[in-house]
N, CA, C and O of each residue as an XYZ file, in Angstrom:
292
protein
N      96.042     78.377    112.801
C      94.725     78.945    112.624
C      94.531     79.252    111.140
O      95.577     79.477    110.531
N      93.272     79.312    110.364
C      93.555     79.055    109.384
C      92.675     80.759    109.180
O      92.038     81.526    109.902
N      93.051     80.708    108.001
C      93.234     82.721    107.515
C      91.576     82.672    107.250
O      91.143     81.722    106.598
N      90.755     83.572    107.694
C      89.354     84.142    107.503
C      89.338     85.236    107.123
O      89.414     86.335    107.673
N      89.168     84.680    105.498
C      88.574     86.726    105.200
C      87.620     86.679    104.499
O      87.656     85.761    103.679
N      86.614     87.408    104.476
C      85.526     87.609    103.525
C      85.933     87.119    101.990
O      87.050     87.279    101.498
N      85.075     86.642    101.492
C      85.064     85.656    100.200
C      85.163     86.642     99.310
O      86.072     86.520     98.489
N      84.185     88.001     99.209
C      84.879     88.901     98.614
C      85.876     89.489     98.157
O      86.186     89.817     97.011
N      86.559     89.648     99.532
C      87.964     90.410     99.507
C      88.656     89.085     98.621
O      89.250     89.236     97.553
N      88.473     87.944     99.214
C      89.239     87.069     98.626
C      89.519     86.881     96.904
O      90.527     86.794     96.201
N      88.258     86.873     96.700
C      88.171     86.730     95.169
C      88.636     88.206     94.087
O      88.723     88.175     92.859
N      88.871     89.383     94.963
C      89.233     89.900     94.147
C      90.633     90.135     94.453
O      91.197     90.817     93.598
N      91.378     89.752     95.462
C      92.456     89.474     95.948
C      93.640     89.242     95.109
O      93.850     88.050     95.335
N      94.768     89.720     94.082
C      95.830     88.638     93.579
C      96.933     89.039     93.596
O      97.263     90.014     94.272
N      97.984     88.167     92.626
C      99.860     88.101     93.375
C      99.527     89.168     93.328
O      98.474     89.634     92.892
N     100.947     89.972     94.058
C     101.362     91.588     93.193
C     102.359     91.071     92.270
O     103.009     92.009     91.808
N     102.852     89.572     91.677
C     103.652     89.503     90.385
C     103.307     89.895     89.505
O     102.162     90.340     89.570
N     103.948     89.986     88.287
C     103.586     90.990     87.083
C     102.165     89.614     86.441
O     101.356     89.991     85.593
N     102.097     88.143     86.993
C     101.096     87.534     86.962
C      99.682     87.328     87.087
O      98.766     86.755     86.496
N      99.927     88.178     88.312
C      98.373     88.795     88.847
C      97.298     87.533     88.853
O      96.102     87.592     88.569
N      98.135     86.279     89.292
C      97.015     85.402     89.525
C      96.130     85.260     90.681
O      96.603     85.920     91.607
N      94.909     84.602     91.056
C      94.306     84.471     92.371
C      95.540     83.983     93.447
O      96.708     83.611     93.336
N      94.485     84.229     94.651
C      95.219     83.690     95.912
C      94.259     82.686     96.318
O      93.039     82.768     96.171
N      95.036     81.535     96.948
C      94.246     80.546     97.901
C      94.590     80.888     99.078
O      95.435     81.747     99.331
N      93.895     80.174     99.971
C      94.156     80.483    101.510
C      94.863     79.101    101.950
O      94.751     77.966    101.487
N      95.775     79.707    103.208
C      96.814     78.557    103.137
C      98.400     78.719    102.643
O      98.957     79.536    101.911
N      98.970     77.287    103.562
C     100.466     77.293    101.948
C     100.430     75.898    101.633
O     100.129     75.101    102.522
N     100.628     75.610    100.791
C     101.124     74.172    100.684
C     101.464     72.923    101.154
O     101.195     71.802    100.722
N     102.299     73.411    102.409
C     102.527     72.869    103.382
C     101.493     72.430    104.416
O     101.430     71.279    104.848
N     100.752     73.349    104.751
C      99.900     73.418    105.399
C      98.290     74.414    105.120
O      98.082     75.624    105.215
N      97.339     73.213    104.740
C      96.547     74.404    104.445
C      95.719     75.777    105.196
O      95.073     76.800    104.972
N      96.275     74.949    106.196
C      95.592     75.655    107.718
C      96.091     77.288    108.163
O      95.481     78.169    108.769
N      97.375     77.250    107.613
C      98.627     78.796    107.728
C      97.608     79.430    107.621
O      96.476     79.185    107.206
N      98.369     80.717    108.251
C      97.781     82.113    108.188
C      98.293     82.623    107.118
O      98.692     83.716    107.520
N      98.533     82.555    106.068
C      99.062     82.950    104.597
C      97.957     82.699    103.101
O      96.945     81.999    103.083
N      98.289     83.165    102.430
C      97.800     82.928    101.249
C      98.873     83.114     99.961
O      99.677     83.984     99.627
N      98.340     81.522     99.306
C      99.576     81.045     98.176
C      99.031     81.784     97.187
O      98.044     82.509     97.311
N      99.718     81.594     96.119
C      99.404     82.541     94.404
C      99.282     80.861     93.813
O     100.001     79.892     94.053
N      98.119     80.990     92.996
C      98.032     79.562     92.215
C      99.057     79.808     91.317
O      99.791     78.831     91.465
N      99.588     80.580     90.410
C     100.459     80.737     89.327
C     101.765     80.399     89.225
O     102.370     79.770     88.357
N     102.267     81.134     90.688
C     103.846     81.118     91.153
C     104.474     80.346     92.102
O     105.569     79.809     92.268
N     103.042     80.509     92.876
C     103.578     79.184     94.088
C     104.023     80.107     95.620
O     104.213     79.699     96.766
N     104.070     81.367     95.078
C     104.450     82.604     96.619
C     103.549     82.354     97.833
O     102.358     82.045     97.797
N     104.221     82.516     98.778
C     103.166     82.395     99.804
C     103.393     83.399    100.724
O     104.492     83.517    101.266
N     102.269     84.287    101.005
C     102.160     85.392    101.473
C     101.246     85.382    102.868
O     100.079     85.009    102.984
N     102.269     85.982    104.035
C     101.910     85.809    104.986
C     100.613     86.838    105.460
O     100.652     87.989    105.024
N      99.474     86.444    106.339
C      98.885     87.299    106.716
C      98.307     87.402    108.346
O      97.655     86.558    108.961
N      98.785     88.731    108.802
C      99.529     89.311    110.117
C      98.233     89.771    110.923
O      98.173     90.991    111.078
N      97.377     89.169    111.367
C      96.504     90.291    112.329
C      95.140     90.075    111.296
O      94.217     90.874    111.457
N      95.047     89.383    110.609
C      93.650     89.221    109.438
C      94.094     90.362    108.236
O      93.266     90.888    107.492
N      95.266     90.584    108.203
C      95.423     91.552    107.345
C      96.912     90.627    106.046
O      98.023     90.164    106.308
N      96.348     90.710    105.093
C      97.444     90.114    103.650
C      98.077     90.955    103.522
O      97.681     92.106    103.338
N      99.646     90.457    103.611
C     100.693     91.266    103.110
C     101.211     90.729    101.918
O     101.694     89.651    101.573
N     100.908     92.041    101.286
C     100.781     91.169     99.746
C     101.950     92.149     99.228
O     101.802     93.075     98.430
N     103.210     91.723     99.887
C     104.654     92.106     99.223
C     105.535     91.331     99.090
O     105.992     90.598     99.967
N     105.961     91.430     97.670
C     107.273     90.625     97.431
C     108.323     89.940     97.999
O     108.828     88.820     97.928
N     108.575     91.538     98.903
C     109.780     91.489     99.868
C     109.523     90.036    100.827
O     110.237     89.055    101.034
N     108.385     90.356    101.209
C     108.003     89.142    102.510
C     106.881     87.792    101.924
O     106.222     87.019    102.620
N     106.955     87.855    100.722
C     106.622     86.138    100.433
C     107.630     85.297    100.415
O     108.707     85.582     99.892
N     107.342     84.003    101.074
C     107.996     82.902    101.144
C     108.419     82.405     99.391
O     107.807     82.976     98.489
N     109.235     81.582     99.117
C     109.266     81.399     97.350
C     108.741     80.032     97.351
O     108.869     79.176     98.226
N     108.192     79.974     96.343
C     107.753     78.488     96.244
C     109.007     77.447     96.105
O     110.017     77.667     95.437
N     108.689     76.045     97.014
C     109.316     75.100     97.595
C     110.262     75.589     98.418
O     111.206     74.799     98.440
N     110.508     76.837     99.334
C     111.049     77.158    100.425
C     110.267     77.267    101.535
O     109.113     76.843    101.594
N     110.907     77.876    102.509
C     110.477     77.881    103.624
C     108.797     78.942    103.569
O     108.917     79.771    102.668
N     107.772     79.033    104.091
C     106.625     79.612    103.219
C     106.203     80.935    104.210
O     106.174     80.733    105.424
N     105.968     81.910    103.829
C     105.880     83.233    104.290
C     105.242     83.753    105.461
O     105.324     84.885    105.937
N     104.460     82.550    105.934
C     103.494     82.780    106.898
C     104.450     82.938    108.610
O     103.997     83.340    109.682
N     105.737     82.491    108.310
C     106.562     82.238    109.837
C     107.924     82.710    109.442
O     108.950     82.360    110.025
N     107.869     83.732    108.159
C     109.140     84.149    108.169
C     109.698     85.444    109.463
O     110.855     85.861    109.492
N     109.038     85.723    110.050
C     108.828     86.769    110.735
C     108.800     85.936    112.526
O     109.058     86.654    113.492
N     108.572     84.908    112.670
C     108.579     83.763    113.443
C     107.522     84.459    114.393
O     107.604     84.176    115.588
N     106.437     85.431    113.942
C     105.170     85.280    114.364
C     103.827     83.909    114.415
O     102.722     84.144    114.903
């Protein structure tokens, strides 16, 4: 299912890396995930219930396995 959030929230949305770049919706893999990637770093951050978890701890790293199914939700 692919992640719906207000375009708003979206655009002001970014990493929590010390980068602070935008987020896309999606991962790489798939643009469809319930996650959202960092254009900068490549993190992909899973999001649980329409809600972005926008922590370190639980982003996928770029070219690994991607954050949206680390939790095998």
């Amino acid at each position: 299912m692919a992640v719906t959030l207000d375009a708003q929230l979206l655009e002001i949305l970014a990493c929590p890396s010390p980068d602070h770049a935008p987020l896309r919706t999606g991962s790489p893999s798939d643009p469809n995930a319930d996650a959202l990637t960092c254009t900068e770093c490549g993190r992909v951050f899973p999001v649980r219930d329409g809600i972005p978890v926008l922590l370190l701890d639980e982003a996928g790293e770029p070219g690994g396995e991607d954050g949206a199914s680390a939790d095998g939700a």
